[in-house]
C-alpha positions in Angstrom: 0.0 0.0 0.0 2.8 2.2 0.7 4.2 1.4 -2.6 1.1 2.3 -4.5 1.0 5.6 -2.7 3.9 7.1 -3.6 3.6 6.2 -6.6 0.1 7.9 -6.7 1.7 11.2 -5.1 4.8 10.9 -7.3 2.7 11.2 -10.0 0.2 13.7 -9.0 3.4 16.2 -9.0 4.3 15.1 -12.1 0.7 16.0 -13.9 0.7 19.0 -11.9 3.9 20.2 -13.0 3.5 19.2 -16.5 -0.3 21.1 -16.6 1.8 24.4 -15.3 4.0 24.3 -17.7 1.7 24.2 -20.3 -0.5 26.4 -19.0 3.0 29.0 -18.7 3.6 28.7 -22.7 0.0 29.2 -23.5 -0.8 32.1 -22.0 3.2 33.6 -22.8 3.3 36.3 -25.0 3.1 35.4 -28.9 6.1 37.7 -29.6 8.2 37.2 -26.1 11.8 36.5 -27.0 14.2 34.2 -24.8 16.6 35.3 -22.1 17.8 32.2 -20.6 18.4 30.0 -23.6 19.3 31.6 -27.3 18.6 30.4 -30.1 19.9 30.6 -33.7 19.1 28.6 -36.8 22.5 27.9 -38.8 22.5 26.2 -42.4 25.3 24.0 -43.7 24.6 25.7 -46.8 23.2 28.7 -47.6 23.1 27.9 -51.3 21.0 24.8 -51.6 20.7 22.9 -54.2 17.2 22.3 -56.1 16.2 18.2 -55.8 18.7 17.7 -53.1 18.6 18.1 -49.0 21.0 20.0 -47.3 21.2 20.1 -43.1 19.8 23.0 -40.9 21.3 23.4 -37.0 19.3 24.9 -34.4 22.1 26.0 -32.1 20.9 26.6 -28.5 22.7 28.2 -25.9 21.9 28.0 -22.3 22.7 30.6 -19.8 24.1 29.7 -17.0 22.7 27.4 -14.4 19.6 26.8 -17.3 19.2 23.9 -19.5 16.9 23.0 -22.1 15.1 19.3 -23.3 15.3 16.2 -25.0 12.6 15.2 -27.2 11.0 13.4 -24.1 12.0 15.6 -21.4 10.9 12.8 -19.1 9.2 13.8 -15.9 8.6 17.4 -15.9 9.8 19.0 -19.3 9.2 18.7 -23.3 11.7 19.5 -26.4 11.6 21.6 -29.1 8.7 22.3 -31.1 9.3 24.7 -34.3 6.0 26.4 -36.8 7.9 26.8 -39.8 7.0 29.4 -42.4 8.5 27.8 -45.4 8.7 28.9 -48.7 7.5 27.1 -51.6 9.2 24.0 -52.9 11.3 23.8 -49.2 10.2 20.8 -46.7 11.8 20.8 -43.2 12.1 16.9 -41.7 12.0 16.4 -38.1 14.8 17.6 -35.9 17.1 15.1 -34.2 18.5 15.3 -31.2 21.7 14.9 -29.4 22.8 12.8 -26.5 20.9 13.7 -23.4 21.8 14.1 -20.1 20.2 12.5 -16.9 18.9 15.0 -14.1 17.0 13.9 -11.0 15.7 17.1 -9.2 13.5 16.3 -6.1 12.8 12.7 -7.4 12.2 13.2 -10.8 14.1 12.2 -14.0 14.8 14.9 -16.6 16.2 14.6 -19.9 17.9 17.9 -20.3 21.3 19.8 -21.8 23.0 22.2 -19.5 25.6 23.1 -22.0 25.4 24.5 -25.7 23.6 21.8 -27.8 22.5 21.7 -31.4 18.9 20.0 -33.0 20.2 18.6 -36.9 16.9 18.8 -39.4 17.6 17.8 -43.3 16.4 20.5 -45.7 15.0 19.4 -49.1 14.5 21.9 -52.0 12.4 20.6 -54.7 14.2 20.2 -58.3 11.6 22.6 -59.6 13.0 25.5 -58.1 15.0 28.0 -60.0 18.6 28.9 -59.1 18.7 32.2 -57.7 15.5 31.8 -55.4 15.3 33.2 -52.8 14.4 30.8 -50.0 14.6 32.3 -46.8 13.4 30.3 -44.0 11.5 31.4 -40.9 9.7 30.0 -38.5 8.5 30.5 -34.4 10.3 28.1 -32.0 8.7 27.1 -28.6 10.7 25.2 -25.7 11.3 25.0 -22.1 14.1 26.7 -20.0 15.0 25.7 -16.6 17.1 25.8 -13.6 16.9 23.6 -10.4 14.2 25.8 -9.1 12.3 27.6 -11.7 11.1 27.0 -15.0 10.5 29.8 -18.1 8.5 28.5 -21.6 10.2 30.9 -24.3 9.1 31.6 -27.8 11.5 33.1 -30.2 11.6 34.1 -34.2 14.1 32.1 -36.1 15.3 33.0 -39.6 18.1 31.8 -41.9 19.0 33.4 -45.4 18.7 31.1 -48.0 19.2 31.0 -51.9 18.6 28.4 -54.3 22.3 27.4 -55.8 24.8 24.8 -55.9 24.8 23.0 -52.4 28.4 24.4 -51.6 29.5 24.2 -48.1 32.1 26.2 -46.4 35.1 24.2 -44.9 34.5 26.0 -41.8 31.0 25.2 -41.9 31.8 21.3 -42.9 33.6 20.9 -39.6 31.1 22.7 -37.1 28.2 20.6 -39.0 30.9 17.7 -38.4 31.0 17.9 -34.4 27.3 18.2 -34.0 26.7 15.1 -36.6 29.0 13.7 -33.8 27.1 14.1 -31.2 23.7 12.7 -32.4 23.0 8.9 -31.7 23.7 6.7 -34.3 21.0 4.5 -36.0 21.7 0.8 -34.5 21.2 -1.7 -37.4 19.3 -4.1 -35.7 16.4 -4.3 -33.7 15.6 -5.4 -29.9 13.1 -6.3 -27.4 11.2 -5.4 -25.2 9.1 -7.6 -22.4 7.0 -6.3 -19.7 6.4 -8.7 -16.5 4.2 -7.2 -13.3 6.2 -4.4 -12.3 9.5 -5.0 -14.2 10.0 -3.5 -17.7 13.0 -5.5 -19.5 14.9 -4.6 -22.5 17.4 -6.1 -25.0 19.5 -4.2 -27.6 22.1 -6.1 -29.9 25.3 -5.0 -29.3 29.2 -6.4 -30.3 31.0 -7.0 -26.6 33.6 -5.0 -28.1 31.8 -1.4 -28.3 32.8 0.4 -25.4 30.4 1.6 -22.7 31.2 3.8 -20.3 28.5 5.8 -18.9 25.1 3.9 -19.9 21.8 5.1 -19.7 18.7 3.8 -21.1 16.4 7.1 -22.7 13.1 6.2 -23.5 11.6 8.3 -26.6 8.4 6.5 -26.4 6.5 8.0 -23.1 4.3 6.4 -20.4 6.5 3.2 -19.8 9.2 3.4 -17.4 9.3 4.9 -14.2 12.2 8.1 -15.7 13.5 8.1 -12.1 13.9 4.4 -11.3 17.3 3.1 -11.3 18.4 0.9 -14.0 19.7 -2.4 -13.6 22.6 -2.5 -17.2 24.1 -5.7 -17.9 25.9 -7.6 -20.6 25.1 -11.3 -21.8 27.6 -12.1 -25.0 26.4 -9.8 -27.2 23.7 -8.2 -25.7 22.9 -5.8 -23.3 20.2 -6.0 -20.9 18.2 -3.1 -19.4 16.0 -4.0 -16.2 14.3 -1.1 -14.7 10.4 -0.6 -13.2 7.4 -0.1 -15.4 5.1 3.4 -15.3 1.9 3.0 -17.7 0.4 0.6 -20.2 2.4 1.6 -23.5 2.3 -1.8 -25.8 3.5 -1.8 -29.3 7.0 -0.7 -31.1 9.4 1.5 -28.5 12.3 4.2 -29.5 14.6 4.7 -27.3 18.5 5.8 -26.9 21.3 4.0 -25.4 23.9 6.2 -24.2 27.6 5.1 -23.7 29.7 8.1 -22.9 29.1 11.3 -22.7 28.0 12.6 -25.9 27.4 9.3 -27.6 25.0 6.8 -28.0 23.1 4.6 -30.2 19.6 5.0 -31.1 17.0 2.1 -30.9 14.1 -0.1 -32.2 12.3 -2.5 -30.3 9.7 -4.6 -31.1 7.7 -6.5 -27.7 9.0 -10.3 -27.4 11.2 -12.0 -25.1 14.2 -10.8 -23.4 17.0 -12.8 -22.7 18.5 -13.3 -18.9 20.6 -10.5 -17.4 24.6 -11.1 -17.6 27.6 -9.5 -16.2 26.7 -6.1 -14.4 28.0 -2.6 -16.8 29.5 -0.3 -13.8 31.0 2.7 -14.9 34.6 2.4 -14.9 37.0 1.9 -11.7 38.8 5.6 -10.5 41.7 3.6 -10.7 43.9 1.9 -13.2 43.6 -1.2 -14.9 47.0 -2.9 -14.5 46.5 -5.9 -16.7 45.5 -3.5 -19.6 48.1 -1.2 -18.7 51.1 -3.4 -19.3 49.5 -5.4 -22.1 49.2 -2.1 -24.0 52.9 -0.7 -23.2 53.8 -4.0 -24.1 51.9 -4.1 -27.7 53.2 -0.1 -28.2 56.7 -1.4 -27.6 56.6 -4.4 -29.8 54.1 -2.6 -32.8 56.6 0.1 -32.7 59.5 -2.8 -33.1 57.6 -4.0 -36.2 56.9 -0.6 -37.6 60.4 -0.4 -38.7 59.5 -3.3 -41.0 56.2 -1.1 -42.4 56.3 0.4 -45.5 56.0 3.9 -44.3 59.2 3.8 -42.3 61.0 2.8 -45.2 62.0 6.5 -45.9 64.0 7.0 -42.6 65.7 3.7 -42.9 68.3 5.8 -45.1 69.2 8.0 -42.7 69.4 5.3 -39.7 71.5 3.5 -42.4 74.5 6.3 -42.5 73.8 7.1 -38.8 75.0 3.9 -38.0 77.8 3.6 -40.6 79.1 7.3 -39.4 79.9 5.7 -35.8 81.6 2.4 -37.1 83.3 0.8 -34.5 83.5 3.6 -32.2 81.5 2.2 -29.0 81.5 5.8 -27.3 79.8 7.6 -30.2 77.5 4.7 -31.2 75.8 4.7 -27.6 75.7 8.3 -27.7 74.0 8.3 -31.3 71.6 5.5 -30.0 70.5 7.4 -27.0 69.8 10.2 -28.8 67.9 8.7 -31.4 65.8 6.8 -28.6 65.2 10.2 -27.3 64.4 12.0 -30.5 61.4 9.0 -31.4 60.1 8.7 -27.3 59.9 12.9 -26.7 58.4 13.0 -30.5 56.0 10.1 -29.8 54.9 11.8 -26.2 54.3 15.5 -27.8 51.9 14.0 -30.4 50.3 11.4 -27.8 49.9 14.5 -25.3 48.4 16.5 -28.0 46.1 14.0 -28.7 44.9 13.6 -25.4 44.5 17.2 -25.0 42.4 17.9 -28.2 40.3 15.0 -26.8 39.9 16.3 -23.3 38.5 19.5 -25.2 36.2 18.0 -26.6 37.7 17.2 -30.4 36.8 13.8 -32.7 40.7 13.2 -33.1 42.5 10.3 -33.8 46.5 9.0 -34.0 47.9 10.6 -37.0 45.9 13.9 -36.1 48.7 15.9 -37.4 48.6 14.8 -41.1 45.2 15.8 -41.2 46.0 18.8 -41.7 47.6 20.4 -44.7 49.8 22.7 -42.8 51.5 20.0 -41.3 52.1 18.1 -44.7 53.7 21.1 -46.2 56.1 21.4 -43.0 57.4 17.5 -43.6 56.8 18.5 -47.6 59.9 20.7 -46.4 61.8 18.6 -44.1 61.5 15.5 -47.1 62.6 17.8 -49.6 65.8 19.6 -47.5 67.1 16.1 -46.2 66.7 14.8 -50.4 68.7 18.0 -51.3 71.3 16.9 -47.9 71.9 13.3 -49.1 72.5 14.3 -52.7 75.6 16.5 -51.3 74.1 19.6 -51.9 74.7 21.3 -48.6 76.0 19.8 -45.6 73.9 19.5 -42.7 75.9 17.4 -40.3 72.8 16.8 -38.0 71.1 14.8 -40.9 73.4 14.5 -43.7 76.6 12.6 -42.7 78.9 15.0 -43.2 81.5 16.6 -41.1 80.2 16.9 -37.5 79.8 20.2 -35.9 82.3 21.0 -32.9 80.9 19.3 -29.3 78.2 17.7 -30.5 79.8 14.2 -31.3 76.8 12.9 -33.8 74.3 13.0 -30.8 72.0 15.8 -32.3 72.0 14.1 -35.5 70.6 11.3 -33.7 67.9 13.0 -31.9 66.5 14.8 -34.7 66.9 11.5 -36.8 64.8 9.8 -34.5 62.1 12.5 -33.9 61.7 12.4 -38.0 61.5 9.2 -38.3 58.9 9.1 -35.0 56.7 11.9 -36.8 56.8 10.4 -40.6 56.6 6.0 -39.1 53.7 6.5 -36.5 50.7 7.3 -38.3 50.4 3.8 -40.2 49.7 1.2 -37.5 51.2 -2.1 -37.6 50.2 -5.7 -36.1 49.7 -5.1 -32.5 49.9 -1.5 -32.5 46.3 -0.5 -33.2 45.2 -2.3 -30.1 48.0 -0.6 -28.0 47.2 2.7 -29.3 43.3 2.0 -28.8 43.6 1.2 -25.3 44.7 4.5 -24.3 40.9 5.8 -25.3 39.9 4.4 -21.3 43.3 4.7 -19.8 43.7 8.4 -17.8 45.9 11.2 -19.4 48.7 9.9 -17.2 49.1 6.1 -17.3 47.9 6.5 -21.5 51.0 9.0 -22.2 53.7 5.8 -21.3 51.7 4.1 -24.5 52.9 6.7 -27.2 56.2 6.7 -25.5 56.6 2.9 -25.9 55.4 3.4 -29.3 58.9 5.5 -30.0 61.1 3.0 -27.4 59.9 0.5 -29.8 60.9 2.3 -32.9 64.3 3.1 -31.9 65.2 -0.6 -30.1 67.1 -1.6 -33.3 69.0 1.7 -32.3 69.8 0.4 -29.3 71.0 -3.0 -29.4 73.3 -1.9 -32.4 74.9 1.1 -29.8 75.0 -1.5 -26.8 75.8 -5.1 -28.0 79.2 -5.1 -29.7 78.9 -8.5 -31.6 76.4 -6.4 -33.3 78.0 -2.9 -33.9 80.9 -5.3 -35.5 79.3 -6.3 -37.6 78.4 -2.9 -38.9 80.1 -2.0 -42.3 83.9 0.1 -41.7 83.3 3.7 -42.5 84.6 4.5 -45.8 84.5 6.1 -49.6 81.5 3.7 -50.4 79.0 5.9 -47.7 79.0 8.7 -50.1 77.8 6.5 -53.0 75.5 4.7 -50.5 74.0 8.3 -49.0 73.4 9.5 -52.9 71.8 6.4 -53.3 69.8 6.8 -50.1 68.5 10.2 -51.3 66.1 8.0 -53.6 63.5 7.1 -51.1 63.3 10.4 -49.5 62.8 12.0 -52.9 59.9 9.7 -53.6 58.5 10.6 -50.2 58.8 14.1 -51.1 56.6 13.6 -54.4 53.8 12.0 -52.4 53.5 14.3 -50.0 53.4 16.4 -52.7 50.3 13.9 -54.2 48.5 13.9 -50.6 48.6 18.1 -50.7 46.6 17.5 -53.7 44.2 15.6 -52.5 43.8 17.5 -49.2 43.5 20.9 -50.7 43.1 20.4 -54.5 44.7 23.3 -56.7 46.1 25.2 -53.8 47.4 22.3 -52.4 49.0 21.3 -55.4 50.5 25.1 -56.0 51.5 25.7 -52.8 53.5 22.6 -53.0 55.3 23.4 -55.8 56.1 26.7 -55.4 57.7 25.5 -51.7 59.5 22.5 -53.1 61.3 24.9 -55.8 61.5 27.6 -53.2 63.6 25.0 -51.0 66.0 24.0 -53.9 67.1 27.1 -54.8 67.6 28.1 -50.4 69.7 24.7 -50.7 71.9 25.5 -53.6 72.1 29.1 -52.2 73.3 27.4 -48.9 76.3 25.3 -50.8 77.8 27.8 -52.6 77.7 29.7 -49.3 79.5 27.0 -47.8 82.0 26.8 -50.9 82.5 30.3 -50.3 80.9 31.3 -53.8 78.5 32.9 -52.7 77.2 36.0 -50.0 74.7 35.4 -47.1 71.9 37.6 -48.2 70.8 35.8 -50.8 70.1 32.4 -48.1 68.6 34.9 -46.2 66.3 36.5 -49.2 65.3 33.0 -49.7 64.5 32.1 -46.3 62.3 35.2 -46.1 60.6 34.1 -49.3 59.5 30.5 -48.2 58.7 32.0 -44.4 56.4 34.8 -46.3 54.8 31.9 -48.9 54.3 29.8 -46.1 52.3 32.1 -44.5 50.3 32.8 -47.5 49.6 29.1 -47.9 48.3 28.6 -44.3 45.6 30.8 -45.1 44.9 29.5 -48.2 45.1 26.0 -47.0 42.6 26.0 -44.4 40.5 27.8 -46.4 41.1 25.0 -49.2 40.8 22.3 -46.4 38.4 19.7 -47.7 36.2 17.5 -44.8 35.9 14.9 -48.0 34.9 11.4 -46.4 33.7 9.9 -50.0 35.3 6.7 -51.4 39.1 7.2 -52.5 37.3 4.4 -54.7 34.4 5.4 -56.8 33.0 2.0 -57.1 32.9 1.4 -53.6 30.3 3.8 -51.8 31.4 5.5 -48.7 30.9 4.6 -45.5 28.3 6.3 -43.0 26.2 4.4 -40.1 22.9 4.7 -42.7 25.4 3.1 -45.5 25.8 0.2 -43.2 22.4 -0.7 -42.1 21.3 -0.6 -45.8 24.2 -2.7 -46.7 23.6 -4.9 -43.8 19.8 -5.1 -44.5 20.5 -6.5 -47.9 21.8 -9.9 -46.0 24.9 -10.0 -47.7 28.1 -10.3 -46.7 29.9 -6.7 -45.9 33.0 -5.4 -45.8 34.5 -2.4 -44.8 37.8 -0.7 -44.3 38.7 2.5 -43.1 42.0 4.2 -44.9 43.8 7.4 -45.0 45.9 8.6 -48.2 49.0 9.1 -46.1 48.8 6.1 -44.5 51.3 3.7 -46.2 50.4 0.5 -44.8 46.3 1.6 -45.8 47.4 1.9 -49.6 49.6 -1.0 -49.2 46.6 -3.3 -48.4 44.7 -1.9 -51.1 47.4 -2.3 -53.5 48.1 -5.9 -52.5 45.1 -7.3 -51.2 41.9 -5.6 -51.7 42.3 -4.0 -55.0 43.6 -7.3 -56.8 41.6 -8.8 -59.3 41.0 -12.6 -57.7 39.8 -10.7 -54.8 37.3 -8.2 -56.5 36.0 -11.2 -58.7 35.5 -13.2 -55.3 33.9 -10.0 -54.0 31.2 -10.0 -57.1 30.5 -13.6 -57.0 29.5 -13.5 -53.3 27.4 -10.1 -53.5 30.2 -8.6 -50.9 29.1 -4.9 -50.4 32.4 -2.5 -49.9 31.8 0.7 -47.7 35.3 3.0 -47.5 35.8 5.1 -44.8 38.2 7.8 -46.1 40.0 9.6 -42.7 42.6 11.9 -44.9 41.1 15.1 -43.9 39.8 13.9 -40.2 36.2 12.9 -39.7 34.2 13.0 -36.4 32.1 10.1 -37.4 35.1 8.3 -38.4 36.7 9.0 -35.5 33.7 7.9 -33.3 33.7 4.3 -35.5 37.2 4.0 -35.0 36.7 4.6 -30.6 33.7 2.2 -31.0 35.9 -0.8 -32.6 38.8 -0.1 -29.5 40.9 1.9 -32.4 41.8 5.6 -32.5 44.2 4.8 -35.8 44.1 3.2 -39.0 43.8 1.2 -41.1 40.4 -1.1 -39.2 39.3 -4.0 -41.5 35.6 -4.9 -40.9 34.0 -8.0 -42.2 30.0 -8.4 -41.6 28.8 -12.1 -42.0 25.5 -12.2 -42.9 23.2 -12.1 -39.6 26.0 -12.1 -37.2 25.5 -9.9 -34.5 29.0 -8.2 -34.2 31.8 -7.6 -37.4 34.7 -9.6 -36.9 38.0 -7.3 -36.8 40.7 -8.7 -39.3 44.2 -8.1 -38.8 46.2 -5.0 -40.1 48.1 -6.8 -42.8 45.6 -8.5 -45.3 46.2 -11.0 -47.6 44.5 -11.6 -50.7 43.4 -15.2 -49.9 42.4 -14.2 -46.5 39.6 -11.9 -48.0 38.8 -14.2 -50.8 38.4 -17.1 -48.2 36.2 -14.7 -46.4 34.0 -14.3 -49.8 33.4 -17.7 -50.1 32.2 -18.5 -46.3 
């Protein structure tokens, strides 16, 4: 009886708050404009295209101490509602939401956002409309504003400028559309149950063991059938998870609702009424503390990946300068340990600085992954430099002694040579991932700042133990060539592999920023030659010192130029690098899956070596393709080049924050099975003809 009252009181308050509140915005002035939460309507682009849809934003900002709704605001609150005034020819779809939050204020549940959110709504302009249109949209927004002890309907005007055109979007524009697609649940593939027994509401949603959860919470869409405030009972069983919590109401039918795993993530959800399976292992959120086990398994898989990476394709380029590292020192046991040490230190303080800023663009909130750098053009056209000046080095155009092999300077006994050896070869070797090291690497997505920074560290330790055991084993360093008159044929030679690395970076600054990319490039690369043969004859004493320093003024003034014009250039392009294969999105996969055929999809980067190596070897071969065709295999390419948040979210989801990730979805299996970084071409053809 006790029970039943409480309930009964419980929700008495929560009718009686809900009637207020609607009462509040009915009788609220038609033209009353919000304080507490402001609103502004934002379009991807403001040139849509006729017969295509382009995304609107409604971009709400709380004040301080307010927050606004979900769709279901759950006990005591609603979401957005908009009247549009829409010109002719324009439709406006449904908003969606974001991940909520959970808020229980004085025993009720509320849905809510206490920070700066953003509603997505698709915008479609019919192909009858003439370019040039104008198509301004308007349109009178309604919602609810509260704090923990008031709360304020507000009405406001929104308006965007629109005209009917080509669809273009503004890089800048790309990427802020980018981190709110982020934030928005993803559409779960499959369906899951629900089952209803006395008291006890029970739900089941299909989902691979391996998807990290950290924070779950169950958000019904569909109202009147769970108590919001009653606590929920998470578990895992293979690869389900389980939602127990108590019943409030008689809703029967379909149910949407959201799973949320982290904090701005989550998964939205289908269910149909059937059985539920039994609960499993409990889903806790994690431990304050470290996990040990996963600690020293990752250090351990950093350290050895970053062993094996010397063996990758895209280290390949720096072997040619360990090469006359090591032959410089010959026999000398002094300067070889000094050379190693240095080296070591150059890949580990390298490997830390891009693991810390990793871990800081995270921490503030950014979609980034390993390899963030090269995501960027700027960054391409700084190694673009560095590729070029150590080509120009080895070819005995100037003598650099750091790099080059040449005479060393006074006191420094080949020890800055190898430090700035191994921070290149650290910077260009770590964004491909090798066997082992795309685990490592993923586990420090749950480890804390502090214990996940000794990861990237091992990552250069690993690199640089070859290094080591040639500067601190003798029977080793003896067996080291003697210097001698063959190192400067050798170092010409050597020049080779750095010169083709030069000419595709020169290919990826093309594909990152098309004709500026390509310019930019050029002009630099000649810009560099000329500062190089400038530099000799300076050297050779042909030659005066304002000219090196003319030409250094020149690249430091073009380089400037070309920041600007680079991120304004910047494409967010996440389509195929393959036009026959369609590129990947979370709607692209549950159509693909839906077709119950086999899938397969791989996620790549153009300057990711090992990626194009695969593709070269394996999955672009012809056997393969025709085992692909017989077998109805549908191909989805996630292309990360240019950095995507939905990418990057895929990647976190599958335990990865690098690539390349092979997926391969058997037809009706629950979870994709994760193939290994090196592919074969039987190994997918035997996949093709499960």
């Amino acid at each position: 009886m006790d029970r039943g009252r409480d309930a009964f009181v419980t929700g008495l308050w929560r009718g009686l708050l809900a009637i207020l509140a609607l009462m509040a915005l009915s009788f609220a002035p038609a033209r009353a404009q919000s304080v507490n939460i402001t609103p502004q309507l934002v379009a991807e682009s403001a040139a849509p295209a006729p017969g295509q849809t382009s995304t609107l934003a409604l971009a709400m900002t709380p004040a301080k101490g307010w927050h606004g709704y979900w769709i279901n605001g759950g006990d005591a609150g609603f979401g957005m509602s908009v009247e549009w005034n829409a010109p002719e020819g324009v439709t406006v779809a449904p908003f969606r939401y974001p991940v909520p939050e959970a808020l229980t204020l004085f025993g009720m549940m509320n849905h809510v956002y206490e920070h700066p959110y953003a509603l997505l709504a698709d915008v479609s302009v019919d192909k009858s409309v003439a370019p040039g249109t104008d198509l301004t949209l308007s349109g009178v927004a309604e919602w609810l504003a509260c704090t923990d002890k008031i709360c304020v309907p507000e009405k406001a005007v929104i308006s965007v400028k629109l005209t009917a055109g080509d669809g273009a979007v503004a890089p800048a524009t790309r990427a802020q559309f980018d981190g709110w697609r982020a934030r928005l649940p993803q559409p779960l593939d499959r369906t899951g149950a629900w089952q209803r027994r006395g008291d006890t509401v029970r739900f089941e949603i299909p989902l691979p063991r391996g998807v990290a959860i950290e924070a779950p919470h169950l958000f019904l869409e569909t109202p009147e059938l769970i108590d919001y405030a009653a606590p929920q009972a998470i578990s895992r069983n293979g690869d389900w998870v389980v939602v127990e919590t108590r019943a409030n109401g008689e809703a029967a039918g379909p149910v949407a609702a959201l799973l949320k795993l982290a904090d701005g993530r989550g998964l939205a959800v289908k269910f149909e009424p059937g059985a539920v399976r039994a609960a499993g292992e409990p889903l806790t959120p994690p431990a304050k503390g470290v996990d040990l086990a996963l600690f020293w398994t990752a250090l351990g898989g950093a350290i050895l990946g970053g062993l094996i990476l010397n063996l990758m394709p895209c280290v390949f380029p720096i072997l040619s300068l360990k090469a006359l590292s090591l032959a410089r020192s010959g026999g000398n046991a002094r300067e070889a340990k000094v050379e190693a040490l240095a080296f070591t230190a150059g890949a580990v303080l390298v490997s830390l600085a891009l693991g810390g800023g990793l871990l800081a663009l995270r921490a503030a909130g950014e979609q980034v992954g390993w390899a963030f750098q090269l995501q960027h053009p700027l960054s391409v056209l700084i190694l673009l430099l560095l590729a070029v000046a150590i080509t120009l080095n080895l070819l005995g155009t100037y003598e650099l002694p750091s790099f080059g092999g040449g005479q060393k300077l006074a006191g420094q006994g080949g020890a800055a040579g190898g430090f700035w050896t191994g921070a290149l070869a650290a910077f260009v070797a770590t964004p491909c991932s090798g066997p082992l090291l795309g685990a490592a690497l993923g586990a420090t997505l749950v480890l804390p700042a502090w214990a996940a920074l000794p990861i990237f560290g091992g990552l250069g330790l690993g690199l640089a133990l070859p290094f080591l055991a040639v500067g601190f084993i003798p029977a080793l360093r003896n067996r080291l060539p003697k210097p001698g008159a063959w190192m400067a044929t050798f170092r010409k030679w050597m020049a080779l592999p750095m010169g083709l690395t030069a000419t595709a970076l020169v290919w990826l600054l093309w594909r990152q920023a098309g004709f500026w990319g390509l310019t930019y490039a050029l002009i630099l690369t000649l810009s560099m030659i000329v500062l190089a043969l400038l530099y000799g004859r300076l050297q050779a004493g042909k030659a005066r010192s304002w000219g090196v320093i003319a030409a250094i003024i020149v690249i430091a003034l073009v380089a400037v130029r070309a920041n600007a014009d680079l991120a304004a250039a910047h494409r967010y392009d996440t389509g195929a690098p393959d036009a026959s294969s369609p590129p990947y999105s979370d709607a692209a996969l549950a159509r693909a899956r839906a077709t119950g055929k086999p899938v397969f999809v791989y996620f790549t980067a153009d300057w990711c070596l090992s990626c194009k190596a695969n593709e070269a070897g394996a999955i672009n071969r012809e056997a393969v393709q025709q085992a692909f065709e017989k077998k109805g295999v549908v191909t989805l390419v996630g292309d990360w080049t240019n950095g995507d948040p939905m990418i990057t979210r895929t990647l976190a989801e599958h335990g990865r924050n690098s690539v390349p990730l092979y997926l391969w979805y058997a037809p009706g299996a629950a979870s994709p099975e994760i193939l290994p970084q090196i592919l074969t071409p039987s190994m997918l053809t035997e996949l093709a003809a499960r």
